[in-house]
C-alpha positions in Angstrom: 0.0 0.0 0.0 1.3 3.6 -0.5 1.2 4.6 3.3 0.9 8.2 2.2 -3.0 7.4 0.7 -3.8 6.1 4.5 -5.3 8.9 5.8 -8.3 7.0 8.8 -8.1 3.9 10.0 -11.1 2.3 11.8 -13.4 -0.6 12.9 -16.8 -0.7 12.3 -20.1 -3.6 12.3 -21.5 -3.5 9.4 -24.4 -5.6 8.4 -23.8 -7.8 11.3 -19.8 -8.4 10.0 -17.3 -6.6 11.9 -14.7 -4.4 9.2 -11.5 -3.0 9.3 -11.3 0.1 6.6 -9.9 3.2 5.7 -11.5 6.7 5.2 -11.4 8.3 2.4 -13.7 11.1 1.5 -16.7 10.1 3.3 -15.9 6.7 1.8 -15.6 3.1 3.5 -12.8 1.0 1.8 -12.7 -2.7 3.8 -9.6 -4.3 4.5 -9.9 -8.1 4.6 -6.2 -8.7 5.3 -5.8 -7.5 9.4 -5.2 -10.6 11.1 -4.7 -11.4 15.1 -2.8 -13.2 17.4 -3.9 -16.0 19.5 -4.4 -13.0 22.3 -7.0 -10.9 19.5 -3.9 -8.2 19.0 -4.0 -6.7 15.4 -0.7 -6.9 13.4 -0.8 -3.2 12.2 2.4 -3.9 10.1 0.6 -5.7 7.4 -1.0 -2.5 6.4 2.2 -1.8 4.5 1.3 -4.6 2.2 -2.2 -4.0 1.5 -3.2 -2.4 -2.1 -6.3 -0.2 -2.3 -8.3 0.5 -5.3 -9.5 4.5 -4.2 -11.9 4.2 -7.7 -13.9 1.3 -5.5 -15.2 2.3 -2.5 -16.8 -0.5 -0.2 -19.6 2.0 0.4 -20.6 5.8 1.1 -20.9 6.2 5.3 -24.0 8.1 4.8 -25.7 5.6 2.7 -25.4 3.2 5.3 -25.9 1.9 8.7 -23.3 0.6 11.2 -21.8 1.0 14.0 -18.5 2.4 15.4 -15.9 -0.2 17.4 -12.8 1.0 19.1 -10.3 1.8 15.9 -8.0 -1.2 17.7 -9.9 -4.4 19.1 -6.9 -5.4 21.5 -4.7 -3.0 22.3 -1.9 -5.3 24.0 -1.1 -2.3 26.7 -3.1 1.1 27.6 -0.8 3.2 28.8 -1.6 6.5 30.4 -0.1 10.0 31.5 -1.1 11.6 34.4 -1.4 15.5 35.2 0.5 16.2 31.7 -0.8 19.8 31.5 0.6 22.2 33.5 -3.2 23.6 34.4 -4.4 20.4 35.2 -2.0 20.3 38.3 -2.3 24.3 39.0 -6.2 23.9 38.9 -5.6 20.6 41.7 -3.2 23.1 43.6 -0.1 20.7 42.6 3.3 22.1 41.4 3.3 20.2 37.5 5.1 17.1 37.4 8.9 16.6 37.3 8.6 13.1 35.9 5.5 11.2 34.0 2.8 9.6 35.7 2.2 6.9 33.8 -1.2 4.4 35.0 -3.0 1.7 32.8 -6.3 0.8 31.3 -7.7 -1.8 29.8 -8.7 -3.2 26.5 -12.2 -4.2 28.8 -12.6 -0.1 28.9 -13.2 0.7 25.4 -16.2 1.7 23.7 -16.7 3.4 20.6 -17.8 6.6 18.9 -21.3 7.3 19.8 -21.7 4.7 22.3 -24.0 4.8 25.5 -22.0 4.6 28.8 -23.5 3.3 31.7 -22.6 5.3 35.1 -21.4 2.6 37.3 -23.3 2.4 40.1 -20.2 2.7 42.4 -18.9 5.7 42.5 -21.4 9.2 43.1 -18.7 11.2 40.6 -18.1 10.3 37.3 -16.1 12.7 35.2 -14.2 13.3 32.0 -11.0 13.7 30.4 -10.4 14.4 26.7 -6.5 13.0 25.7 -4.8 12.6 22.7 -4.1 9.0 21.6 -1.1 7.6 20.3 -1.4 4.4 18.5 2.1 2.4 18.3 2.9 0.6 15.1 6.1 -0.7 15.5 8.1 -2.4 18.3 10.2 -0.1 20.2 12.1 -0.8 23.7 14.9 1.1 24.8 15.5 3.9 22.0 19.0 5.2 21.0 19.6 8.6 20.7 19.5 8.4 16.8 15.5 7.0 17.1 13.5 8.9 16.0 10.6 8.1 19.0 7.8 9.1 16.0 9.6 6.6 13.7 7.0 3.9 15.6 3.5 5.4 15.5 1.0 4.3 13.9 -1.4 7.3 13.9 -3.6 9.4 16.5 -7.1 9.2 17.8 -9.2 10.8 20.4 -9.6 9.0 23.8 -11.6 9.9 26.7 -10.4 8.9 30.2 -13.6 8.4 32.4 -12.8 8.4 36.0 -14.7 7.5 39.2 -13.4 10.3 40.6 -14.5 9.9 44.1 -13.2 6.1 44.4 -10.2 7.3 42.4 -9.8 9.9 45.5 -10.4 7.1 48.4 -7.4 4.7 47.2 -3.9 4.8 46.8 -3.4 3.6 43.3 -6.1 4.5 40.4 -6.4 1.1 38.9 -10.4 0.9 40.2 -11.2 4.6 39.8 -9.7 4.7 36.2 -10.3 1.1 34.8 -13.9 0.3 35.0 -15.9 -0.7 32.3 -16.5 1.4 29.6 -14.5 3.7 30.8 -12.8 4.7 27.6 -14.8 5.5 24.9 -12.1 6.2 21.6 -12.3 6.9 18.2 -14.0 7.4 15.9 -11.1 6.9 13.7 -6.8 6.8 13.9 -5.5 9.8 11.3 -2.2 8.1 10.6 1.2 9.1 10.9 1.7 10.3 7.1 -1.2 12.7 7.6 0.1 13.7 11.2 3.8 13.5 12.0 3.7 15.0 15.2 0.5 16.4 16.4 2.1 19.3 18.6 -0.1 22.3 18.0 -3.3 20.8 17.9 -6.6 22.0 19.9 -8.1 19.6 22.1 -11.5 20.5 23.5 -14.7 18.9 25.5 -18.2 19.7 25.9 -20.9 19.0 28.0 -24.5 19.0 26.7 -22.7 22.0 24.3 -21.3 23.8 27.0 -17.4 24.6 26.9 -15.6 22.3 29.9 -12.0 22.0 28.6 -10.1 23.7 25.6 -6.2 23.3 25.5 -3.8 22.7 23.0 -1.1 19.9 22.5 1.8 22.2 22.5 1.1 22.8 26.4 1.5 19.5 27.2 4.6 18.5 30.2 5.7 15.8 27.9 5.1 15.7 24.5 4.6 12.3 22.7 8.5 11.7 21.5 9.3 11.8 24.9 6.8 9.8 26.8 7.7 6.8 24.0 11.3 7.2 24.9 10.5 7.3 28.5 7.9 4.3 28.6 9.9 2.2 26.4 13.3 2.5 28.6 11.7 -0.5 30.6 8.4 -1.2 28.5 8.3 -3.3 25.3 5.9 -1.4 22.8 4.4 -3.4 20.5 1.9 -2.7 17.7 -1.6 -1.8 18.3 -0.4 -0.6 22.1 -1.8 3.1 23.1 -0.7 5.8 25.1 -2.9 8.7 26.1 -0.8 11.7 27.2 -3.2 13.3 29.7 -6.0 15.9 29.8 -6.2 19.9 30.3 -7.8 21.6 32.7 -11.4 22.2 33.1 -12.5 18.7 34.2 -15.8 18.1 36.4 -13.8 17.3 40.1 -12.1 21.0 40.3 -15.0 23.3 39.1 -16.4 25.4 41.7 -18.9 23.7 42.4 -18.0 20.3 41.3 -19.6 19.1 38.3 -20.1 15.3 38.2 -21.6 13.8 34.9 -25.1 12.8 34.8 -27.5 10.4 33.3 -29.0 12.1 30.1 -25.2 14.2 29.3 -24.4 14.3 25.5 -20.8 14.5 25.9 -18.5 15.8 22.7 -15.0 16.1 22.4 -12.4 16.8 20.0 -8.7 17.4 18.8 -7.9 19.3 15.4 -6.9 17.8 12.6 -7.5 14.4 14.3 -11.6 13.9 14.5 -14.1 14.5 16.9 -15.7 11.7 19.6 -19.2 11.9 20.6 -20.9 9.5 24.0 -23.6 9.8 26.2 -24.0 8.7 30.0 -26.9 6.8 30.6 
């Protein structure tokens, strides 16, 4: 495939058949050649491989009806930053960090565009956080200073990081307040890395039932995304189809005055430039 024709990547059901395809123009073009490993991991790298006839599209989105998937079924690690906005720590009264944060998800957390997210009935303060998505393509693990950290994405997509904020608050470590089900929508689509090389000056934004919560750029981030995959990958393996999300802005739910908690009924919309925007309501 000419990798500078991928533009979107994503994974749809479609006429009860789950699809892998590329966007082009408002156009679906199915790719029948992803395969998995016995763990359900996409092998991103046959991509490379993979002609497309752009005078044949599969079919016209708005001609049809399906429904969006996470853009990656089994990511093999979810990998996220922590406080990696300098206003997200000022508005928590926190210096910003010296070093990453880094927590996980899980692949269990992922919905996709336009889904319906149930509020678990555990926790009395579920909030939002709109992050930027990298999507690794190639194996990396400890970098030399010659790599090129971009060298191994795959693309970018939008991610939400749903949190439970007040269990989140009650325990030391974030892995129940942060991993719940469904508590990443993502998507709708991955804008590759020949359409993006390095999304560094890009808005990100969220809303709430249309009102303005968070609007930020990516060029205010701690630690932009070179560094966090030389970082990670110093001691982590990253494989293909693994995604990090490098943290929100400020302007989430918790640290309004009052607090804001999402309810049952929010539409809630949020976006980066350039990359797409991701749409889910709370039910």
């Amino acid at each position: 495939m000419n990798n500078a024709l991928i533009m979107k990547f994503g994974r749809i059901v479609h006429r009860g058949k789950e699809k892998y395809g590329i966007v082009e123009s408002g156009k679906w073009y199915t790719l029948n050649k992803i395969n998995r490993n016995n763990f359900g991991e996409e092998n991103l790298e046959v991509l490379s491989d993979i002609e497309i006839n752009f005078n044949n599209p599969s079919f016209v989105l708005t001609d049809e009806d399906f429904t969006w998937l996470p853009p990656i079924a089994k990511p093999g690690k979810i990998l996220c930053v922590g406080r990696n906005y300098a206003e997200h720590s000022t508005e928590q009264g926190l210096d910003p960090e010296k070093k990453p944060i880094i927590f996980s998800k899980f692949s269990s957390c992922m919905e996709g565009h336009q889904s319906t997210i149930r509020k678990p009935i555990h926790t009395e303060f579920l909030d939002y956080e709109v992050e930027l998505a990298v999507i690794i393509g190639k194996s990396t693990s400890s970098l030399s200073k010659n790599d090129n950290p971009l060298d191994f994405v795959f693309g970018y997509t939008v991610a939400n990081d749903l949190s439970a904020r007040d269990i989140q608050k009650s325990e030391k470590q974030w892995t129940r307040g942060k991993g719940f089900d469904q508590s990443l929508p993502i998507g709708p689509m991955i804008v590759t890395s020949e359409e993006i090389r390095d999304p560094k000056n890009n808005d990100i934004w969220l809303q709430v039932n249309g009102e303005n919560r968070q609007l930020s750029n990516t060029s205010l981030m701690i630690f932009d995304v070179p560094f966090l995959i030389r970082y990670i990958s110093e001691l982590i393996t990253l494989k293909p189809g693994d995604m990090i999300l490098t943290g929100t802005p400020a302007g989430v739910g918790y640290f309004m005055d009052p607090p804001r908690a999402l309810q049952s009924g929010d539409e809630v919309s949020c976006g980066i430039t350039n990359i797409g925007e991701l749409r889910f309501t709370i039910q």
